[in-house]
C-alpha atoms as an extended CHARMM CRD file, in Angstrom:
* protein
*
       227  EXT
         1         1  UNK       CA              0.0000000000        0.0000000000        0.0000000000  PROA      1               0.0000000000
         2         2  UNK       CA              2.6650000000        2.4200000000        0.8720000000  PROA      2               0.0000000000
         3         3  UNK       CA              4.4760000000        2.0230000000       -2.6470000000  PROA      3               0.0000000000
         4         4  UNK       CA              1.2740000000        2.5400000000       -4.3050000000  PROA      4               0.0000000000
         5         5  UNK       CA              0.7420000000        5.5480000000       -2.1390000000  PROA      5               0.0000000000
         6         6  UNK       CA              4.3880000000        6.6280000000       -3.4350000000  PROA      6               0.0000000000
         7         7  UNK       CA              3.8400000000        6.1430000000       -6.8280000000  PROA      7               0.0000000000
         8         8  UNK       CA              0.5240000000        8.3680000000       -7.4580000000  PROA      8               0.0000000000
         9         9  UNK       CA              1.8560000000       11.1060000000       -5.1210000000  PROA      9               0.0000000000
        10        10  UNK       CA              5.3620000000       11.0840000000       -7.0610000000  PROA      10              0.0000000000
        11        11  UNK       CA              2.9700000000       10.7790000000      -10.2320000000  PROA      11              0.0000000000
        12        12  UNK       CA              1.0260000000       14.0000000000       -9.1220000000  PROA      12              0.0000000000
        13        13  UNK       CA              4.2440000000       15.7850000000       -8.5710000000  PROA      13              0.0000000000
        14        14  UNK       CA              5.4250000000       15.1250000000      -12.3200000000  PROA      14              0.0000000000
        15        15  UNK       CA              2.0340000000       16.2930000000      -13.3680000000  PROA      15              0.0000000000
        16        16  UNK       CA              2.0090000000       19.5940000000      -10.9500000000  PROA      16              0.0000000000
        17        17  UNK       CA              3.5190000000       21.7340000000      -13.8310000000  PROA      17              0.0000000000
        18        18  UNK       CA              2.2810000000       19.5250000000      -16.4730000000  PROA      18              0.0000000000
        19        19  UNK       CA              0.0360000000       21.4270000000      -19.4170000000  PROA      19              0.0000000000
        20        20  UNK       CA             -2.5060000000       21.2880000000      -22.3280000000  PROA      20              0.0000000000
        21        21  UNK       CA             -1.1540000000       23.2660000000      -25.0890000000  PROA      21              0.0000000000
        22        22  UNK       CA             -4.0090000000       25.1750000000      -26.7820000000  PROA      22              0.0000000000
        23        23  UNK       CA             -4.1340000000       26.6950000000      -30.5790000000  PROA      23              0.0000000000
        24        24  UNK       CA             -1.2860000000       27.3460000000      -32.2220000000  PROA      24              0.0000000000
        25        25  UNK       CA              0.6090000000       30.3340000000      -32.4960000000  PROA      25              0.0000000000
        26        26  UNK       CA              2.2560000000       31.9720000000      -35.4100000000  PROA      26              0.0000000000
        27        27  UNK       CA              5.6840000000       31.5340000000      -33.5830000000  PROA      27              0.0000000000
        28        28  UNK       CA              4.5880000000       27.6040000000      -33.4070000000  PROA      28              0.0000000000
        29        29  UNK       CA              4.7850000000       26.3140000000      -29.3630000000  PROA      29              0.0000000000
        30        30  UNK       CA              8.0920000000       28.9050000000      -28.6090000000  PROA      30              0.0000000000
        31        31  UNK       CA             10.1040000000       31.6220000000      -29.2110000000  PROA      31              0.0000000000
        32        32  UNK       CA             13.6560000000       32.9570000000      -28.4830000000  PROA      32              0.0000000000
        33        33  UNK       CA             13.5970000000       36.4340000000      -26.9590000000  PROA      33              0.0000000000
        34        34  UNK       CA             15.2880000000       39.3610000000      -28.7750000000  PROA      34              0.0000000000
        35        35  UNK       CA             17.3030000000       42.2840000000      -27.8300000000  PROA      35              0.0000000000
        36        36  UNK       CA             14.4750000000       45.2640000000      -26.9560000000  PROA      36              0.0000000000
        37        37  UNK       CA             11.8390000000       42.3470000000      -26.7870000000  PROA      37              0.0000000000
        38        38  UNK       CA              9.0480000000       43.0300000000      -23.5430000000  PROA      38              0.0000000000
        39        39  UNK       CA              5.9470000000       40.6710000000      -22.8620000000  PROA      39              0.0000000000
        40        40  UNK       CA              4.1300000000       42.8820000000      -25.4430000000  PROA      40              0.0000000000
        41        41  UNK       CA              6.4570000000       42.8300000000      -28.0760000000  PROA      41              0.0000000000
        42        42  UNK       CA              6.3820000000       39.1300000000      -27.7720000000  PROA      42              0.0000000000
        43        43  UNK       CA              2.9160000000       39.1510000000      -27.6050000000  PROA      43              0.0000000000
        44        44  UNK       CA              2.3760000000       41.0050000000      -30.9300000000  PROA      44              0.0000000000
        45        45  UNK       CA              5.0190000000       39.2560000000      -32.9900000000  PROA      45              0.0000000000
        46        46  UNK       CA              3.5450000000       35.8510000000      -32.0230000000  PROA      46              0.0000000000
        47        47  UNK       CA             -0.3880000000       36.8690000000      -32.2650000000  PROA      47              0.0000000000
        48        48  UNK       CA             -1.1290000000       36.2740000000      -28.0680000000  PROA      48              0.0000000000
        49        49  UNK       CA             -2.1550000000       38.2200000000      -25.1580000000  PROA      49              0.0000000000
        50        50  UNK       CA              0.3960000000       38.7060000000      -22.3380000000  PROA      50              0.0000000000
        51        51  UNK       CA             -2.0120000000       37.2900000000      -19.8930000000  PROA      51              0.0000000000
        52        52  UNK       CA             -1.1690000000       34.0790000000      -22.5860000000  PROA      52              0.0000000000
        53        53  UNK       CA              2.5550000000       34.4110000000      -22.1670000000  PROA      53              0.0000000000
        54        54  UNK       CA              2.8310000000       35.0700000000      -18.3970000000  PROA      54              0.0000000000
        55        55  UNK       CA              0.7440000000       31.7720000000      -17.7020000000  PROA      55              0.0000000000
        56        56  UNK       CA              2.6590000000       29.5940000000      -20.3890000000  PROA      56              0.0000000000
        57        57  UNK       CA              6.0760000000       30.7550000000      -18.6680000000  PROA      57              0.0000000000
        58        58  UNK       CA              5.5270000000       31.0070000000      -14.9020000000  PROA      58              0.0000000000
        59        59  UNK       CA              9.2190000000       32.0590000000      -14.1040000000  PROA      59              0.0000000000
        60        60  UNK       CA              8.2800000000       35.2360000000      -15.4960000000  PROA      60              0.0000000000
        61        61  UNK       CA              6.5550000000       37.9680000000      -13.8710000000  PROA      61              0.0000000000
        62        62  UNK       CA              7.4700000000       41.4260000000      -16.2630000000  PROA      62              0.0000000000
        63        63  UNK       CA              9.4980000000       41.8310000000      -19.2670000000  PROA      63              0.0000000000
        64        64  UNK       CA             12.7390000000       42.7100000000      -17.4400000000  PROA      64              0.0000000000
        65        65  UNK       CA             12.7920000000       38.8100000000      -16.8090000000  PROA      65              0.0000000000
        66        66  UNK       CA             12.9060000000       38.0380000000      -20.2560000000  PROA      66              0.0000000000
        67        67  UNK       CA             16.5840000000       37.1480000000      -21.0670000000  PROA      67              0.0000000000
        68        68  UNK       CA             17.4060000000       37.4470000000      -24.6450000000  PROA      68              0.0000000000
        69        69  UNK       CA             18.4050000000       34.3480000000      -26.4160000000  PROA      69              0.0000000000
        70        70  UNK       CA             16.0460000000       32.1980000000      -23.9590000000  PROA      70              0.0000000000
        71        71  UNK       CA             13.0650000000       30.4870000000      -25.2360000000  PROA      71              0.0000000000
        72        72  UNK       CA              9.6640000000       30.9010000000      -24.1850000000  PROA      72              0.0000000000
        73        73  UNK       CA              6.4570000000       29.4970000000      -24.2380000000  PROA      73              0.0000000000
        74        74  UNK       CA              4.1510000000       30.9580000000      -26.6510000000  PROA      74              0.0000000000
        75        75  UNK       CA              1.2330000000       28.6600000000      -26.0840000000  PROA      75              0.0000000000
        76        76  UNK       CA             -1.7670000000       28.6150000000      -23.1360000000  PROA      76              0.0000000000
        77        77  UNK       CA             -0.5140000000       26.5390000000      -20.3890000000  PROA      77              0.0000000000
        78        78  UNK       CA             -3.2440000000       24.9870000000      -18.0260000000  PROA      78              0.0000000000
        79        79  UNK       CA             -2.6040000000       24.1290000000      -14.0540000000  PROA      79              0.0000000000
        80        80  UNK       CA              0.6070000000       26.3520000000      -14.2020000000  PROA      80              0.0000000000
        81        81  UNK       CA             -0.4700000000       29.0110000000      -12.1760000000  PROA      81              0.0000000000
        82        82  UNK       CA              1.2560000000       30.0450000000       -9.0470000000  PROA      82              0.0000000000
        83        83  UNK       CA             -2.1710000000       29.5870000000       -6.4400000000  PROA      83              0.0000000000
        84        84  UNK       CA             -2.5480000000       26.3320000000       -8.2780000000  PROA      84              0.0000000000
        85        85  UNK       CA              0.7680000000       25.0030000000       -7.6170000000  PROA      85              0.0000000000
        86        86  UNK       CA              0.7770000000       26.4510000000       -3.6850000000  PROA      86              0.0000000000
        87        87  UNK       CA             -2.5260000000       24.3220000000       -3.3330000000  PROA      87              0.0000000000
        88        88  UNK       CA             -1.0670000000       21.0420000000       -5.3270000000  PROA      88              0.0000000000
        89        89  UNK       CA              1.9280000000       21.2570000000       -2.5160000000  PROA      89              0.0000000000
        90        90  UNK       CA              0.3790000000       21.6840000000        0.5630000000  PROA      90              0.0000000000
        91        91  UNK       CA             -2.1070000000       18.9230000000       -0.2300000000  PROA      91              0.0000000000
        92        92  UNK       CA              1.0810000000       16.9990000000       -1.1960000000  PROA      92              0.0000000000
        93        93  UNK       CA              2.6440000000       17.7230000000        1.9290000000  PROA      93              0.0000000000
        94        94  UNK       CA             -0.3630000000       16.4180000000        3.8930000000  PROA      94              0.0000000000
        95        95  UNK       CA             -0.8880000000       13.8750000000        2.0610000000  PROA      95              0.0000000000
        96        96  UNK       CA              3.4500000000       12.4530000000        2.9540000000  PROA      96              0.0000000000
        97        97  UNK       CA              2.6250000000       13.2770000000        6.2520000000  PROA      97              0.0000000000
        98        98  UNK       CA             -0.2050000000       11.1880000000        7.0900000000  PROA      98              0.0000000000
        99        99  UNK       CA              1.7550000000        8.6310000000        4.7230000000  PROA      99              0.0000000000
       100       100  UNK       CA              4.6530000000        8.7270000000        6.8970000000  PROA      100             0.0000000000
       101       101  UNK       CA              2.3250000000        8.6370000000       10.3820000000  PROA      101             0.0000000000
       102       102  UNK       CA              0.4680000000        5.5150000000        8.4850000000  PROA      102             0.0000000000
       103       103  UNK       CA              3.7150000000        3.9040000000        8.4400000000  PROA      103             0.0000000000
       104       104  UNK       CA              5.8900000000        4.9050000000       11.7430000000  PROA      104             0.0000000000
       105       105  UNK       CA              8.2570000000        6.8170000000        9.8540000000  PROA      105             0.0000000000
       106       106  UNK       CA              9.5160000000       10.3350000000        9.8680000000  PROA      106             0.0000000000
       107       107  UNK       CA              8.8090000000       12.8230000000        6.8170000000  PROA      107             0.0000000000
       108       108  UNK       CA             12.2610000000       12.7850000000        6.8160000000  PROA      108             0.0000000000
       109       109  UNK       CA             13.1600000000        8.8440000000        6.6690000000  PROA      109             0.0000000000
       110       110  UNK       CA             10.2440000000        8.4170000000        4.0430000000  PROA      110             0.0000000000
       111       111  UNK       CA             12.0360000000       10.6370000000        1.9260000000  PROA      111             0.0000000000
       112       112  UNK       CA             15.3370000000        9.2810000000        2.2750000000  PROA      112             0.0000000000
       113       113  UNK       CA             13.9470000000        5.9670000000        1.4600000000  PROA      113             0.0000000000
       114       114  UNK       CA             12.3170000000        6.7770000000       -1.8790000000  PROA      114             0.0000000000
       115       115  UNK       CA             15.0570000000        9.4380000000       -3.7240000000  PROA      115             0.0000000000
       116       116  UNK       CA             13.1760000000        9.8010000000       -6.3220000000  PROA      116             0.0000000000
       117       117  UNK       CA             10.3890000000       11.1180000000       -4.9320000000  PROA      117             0.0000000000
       118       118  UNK       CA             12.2700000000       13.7730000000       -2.6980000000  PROA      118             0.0000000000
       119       119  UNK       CA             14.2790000000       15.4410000000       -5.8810000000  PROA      119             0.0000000000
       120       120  UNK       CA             10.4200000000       15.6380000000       -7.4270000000  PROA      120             0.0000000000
       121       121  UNK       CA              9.3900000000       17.7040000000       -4.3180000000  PROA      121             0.0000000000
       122       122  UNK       CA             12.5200000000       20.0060000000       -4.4030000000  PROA      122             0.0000000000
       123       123  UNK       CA             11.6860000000       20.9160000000       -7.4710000000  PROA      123             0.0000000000
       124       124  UNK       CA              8.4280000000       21.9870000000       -6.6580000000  PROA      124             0.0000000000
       125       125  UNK       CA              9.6750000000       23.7730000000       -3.3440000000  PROA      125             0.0000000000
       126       126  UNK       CA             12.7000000000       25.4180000000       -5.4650000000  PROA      126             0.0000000000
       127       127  UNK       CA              9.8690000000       27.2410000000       -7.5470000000  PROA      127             0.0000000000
       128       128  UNK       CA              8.0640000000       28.0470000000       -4.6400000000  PROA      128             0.0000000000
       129       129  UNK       CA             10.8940000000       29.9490000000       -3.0540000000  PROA      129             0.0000000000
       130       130  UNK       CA             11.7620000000       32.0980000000       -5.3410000000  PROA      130             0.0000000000
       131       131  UNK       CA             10.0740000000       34.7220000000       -4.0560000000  PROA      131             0.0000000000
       132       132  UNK       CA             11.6500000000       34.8590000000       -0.6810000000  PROA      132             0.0000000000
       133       133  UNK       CA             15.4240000000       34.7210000000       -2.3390000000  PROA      133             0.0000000000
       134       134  UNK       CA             14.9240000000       38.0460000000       -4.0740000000  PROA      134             0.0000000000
       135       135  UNK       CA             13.4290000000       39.5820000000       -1.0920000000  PROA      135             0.0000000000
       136       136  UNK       CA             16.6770000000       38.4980000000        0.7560000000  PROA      136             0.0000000000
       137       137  UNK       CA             19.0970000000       39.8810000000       -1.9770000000  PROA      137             0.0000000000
       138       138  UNK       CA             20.6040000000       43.1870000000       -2.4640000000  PROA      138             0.0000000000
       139       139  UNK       CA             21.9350000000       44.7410000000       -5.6090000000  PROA      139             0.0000000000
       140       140  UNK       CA             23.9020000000       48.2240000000       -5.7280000000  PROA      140             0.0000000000
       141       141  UNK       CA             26.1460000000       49.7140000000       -8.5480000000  PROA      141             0.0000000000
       142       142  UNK       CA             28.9850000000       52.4900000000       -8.4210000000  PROA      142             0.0000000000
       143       143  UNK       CA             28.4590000000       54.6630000000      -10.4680000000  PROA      143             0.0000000000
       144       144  UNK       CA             25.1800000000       55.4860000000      -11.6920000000  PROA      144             0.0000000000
       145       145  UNK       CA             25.9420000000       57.4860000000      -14.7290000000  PROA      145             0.0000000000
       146       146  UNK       CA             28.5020000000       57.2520000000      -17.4210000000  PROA      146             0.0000000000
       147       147  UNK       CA             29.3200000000       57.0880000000      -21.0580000000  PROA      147             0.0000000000
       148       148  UNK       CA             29.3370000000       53.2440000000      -23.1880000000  PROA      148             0.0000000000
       149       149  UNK       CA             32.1630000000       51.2660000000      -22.0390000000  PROA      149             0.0000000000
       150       150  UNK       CA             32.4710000000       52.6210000000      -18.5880000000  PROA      150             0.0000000000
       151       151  UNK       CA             33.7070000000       50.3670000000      -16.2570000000  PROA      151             0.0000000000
       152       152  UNK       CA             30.3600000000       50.0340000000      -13.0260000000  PROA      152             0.0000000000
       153       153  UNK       CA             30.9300000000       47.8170000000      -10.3730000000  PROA      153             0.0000000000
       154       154  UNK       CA             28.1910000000       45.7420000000       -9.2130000000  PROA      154             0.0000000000
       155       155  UNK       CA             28.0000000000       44.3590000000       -5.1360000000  PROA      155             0.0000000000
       156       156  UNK       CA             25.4360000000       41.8500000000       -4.3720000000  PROA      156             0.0000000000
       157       157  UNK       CA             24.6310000000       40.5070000000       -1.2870000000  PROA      157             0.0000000000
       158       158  UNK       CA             21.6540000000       38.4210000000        0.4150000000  PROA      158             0.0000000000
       159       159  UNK       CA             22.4160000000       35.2170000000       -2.4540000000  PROA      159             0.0000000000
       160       160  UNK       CA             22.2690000000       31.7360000000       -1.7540000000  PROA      160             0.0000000000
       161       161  UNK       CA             25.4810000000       30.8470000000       -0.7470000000  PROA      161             0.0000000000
       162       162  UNK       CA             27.1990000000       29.1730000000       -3.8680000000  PROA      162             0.0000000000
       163       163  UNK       CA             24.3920000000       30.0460000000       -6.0940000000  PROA      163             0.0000000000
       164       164  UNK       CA             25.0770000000       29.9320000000       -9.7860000000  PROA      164             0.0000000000
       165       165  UNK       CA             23.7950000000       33.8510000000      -11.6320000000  PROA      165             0.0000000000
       166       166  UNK       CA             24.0220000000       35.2370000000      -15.0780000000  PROA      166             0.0000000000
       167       167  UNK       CA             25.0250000000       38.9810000000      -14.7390000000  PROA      167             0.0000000000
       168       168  UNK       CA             23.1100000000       41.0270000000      -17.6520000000  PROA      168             0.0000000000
       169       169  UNK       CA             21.9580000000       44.5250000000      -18.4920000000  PROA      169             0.0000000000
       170       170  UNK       CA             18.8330000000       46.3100000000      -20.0530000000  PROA      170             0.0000000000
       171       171  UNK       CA             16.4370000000       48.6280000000      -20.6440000000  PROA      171             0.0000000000
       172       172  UNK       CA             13.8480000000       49.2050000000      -18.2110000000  PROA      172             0.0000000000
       173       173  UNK       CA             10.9140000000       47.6680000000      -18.7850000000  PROA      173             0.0000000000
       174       174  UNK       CA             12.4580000000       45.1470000000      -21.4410000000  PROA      174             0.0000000000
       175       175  UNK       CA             14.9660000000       42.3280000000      -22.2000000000  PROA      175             0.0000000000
       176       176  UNK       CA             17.9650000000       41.9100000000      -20.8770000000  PROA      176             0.0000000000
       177       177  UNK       CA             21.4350000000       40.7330000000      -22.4410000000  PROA      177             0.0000000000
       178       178  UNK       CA             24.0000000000       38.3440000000      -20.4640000000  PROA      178             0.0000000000
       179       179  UNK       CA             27.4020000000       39.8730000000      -19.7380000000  PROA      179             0.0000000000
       180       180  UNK       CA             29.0870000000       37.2280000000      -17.3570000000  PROA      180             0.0000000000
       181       181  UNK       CA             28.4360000000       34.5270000000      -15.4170000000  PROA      181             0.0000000000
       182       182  UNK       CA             29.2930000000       33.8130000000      -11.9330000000  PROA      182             0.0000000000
       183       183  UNK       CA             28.8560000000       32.3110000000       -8.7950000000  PROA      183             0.0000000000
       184       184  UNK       CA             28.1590000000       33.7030000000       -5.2150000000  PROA      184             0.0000000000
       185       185  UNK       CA             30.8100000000       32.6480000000       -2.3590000000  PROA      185             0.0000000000
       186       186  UNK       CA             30.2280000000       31.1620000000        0.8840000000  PROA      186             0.0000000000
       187       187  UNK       CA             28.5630000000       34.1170000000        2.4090000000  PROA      187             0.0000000000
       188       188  UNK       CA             26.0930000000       35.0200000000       -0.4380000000  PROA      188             0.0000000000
       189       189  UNK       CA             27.6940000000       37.8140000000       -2.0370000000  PROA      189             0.0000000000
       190       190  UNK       CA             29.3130000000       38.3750000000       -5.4350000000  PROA      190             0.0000000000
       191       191  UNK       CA             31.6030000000       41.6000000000       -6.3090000000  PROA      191             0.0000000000
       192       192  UNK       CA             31.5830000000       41.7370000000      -10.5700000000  PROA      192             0.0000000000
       193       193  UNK       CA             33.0800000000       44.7010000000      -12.5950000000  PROA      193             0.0000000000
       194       194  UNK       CA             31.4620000000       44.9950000000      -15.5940000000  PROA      194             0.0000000000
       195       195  UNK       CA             31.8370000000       47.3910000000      -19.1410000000  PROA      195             0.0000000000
       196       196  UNK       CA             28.5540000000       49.4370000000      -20.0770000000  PROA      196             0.0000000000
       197       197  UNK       CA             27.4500000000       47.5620000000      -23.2790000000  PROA      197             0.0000000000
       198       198  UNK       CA             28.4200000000       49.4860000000      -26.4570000000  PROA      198             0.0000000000
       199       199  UNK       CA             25.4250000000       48.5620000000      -27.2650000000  PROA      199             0.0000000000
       200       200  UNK       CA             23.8200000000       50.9110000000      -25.0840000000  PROA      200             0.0000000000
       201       201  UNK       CA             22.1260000000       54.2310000000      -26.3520000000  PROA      201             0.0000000000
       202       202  UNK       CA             23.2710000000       57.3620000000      -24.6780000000  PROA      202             0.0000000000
       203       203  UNK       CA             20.6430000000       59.5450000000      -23.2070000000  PROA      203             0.0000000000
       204       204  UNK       CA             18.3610000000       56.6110000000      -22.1900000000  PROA      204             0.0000000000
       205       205  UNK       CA             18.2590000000       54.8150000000      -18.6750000000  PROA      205             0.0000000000
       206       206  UNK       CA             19.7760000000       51.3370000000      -18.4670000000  PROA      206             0.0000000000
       207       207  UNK       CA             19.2730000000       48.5010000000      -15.4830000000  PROA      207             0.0000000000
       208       208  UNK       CA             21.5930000000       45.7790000000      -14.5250000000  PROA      208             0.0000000000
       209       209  UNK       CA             20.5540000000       42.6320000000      -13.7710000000  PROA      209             0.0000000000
       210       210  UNK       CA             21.1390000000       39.8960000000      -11.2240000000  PROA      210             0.0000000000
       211       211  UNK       CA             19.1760000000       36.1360000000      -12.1440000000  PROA      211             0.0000000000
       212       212  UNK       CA             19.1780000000       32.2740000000      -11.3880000000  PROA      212             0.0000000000
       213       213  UNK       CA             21.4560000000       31.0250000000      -14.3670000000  PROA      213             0.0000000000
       214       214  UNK       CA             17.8970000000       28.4890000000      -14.3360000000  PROA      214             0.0000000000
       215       215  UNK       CA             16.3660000000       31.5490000000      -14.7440000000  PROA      215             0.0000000000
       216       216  UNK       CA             13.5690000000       31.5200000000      -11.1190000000  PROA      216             0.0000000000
       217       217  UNK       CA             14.3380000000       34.5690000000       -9.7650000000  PROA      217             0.0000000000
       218       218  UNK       CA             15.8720000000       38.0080000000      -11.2380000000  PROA      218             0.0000000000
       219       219  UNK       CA             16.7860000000       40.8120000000       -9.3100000000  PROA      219             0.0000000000
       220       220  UNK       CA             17.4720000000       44.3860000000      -11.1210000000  PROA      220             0.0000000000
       221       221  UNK       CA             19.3860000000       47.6880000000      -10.1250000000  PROA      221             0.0000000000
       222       222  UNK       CA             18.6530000000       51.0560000000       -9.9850000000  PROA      222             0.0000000000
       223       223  UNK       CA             18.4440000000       52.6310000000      -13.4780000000  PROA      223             0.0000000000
       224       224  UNK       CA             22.2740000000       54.0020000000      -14.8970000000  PROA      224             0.0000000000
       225       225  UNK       CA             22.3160000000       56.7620000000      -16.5630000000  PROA      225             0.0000000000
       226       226  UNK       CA             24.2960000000       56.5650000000      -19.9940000000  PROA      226             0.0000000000
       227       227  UNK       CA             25.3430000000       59.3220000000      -21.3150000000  PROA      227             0.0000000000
């Protein structure tokens, strides 16, 4: 009985960000983001709403966490919605908790003893989370004005310790571009010196970015003025 119990809960967790694709799109089922792309750019090009494109691609909450060169979803996702998935894991996590009572086991041992399970329910818990890590993190920039290819260093603080981040920049309110790559030390923080892209237009604002190189969270700075 137990393994059977197991088996349809670590079946439900497979399923908890499953989807029915809907009509298709003139992009087909995805698209890669552009440079200057935003949630209604996309939208237009590719013929949906951005109600559409939020709920097909759940990691993303405005355009400045579209990351050019990623793909999204361009089709209607169903039972990917953030209330949805809260409600799938605490009925989850009642439902391995009466499991491991049944039993006489710890939430903890049952785990252990069924691996496969436990990495399902990370998953789940990792997307969940996201919302506390950017409240934890903190993201200033010296200086906040300058011409293209300025040097601006970047101090972050508050990370996971370890955690693996893309370092980009943007316009507000749009895509951003990857500079560099790096990784947070032991205590959560990461110190990166980075060029203002030549790509940059003077006279408009620009915003550099912090995200999950998996792309769940993305934190952005104060606007820099380039002049």
């Amino acid at each position: 009985m137990m393994k059977a119990n197991i088996a349809i809960i670590a079946v439900a967790a497979s399923l908890a960000g499953s989807a029915v694709a809907h009509a298709k799109t003139p992009c087909g089922d995805t698209t890669k983001v552009e440079r200057g792309d935003s949630l209604s750019s996309i939208a237009e090009r590719c013929d949906i709403s951005e109600g559409t494109l939020l709920q097909a691609n759940p990691n993303i909450d405005g355009s400045g966490d579209l990351r050019v060169g990623a793909t999204v979803n361009t089709t209607t996702m169903a039972n990917r919605t953030g209330d949805r998935l809260r409600s799938f894991a605490h009925g989850v996590s009642s439902g391995i908790s009466r499991l491991a009572s049944e039993v006489g086991s710890s939430v903890d041992d049952l785990l252990d003893k069924n691996p496969d399970l436990k990495q399902r329910l990370s998953s789940v818990g990792d997307k969940l989370t996201g919302e506390s890590v950017t409240r934890k993190i903190k993201l200033t920039m010296t200086p906040q004005q300058g011409p293209t290819g300025a040097n601006v260093d970047l101090a972050v603080s508050g990370l996971p310790a370890k955690a693996a981040v893309v370092i980009g920049a943007g316009r507000p309110g749009q895509s951003y571009t990857v500079l560099d790559h790096a990784k947070a030390s032991e205590d959560g923080t990461i110190n990166a010196k980075l060029a203002v892209p030549t790509w940059a237009s003077a006279k408009q604002d620009l915003v550099f970015v912090v995200a999950a190189d998996d792309g769940d969270w993305t934190i952005r700075s104060a606007k820099f003025d380039v002049q």
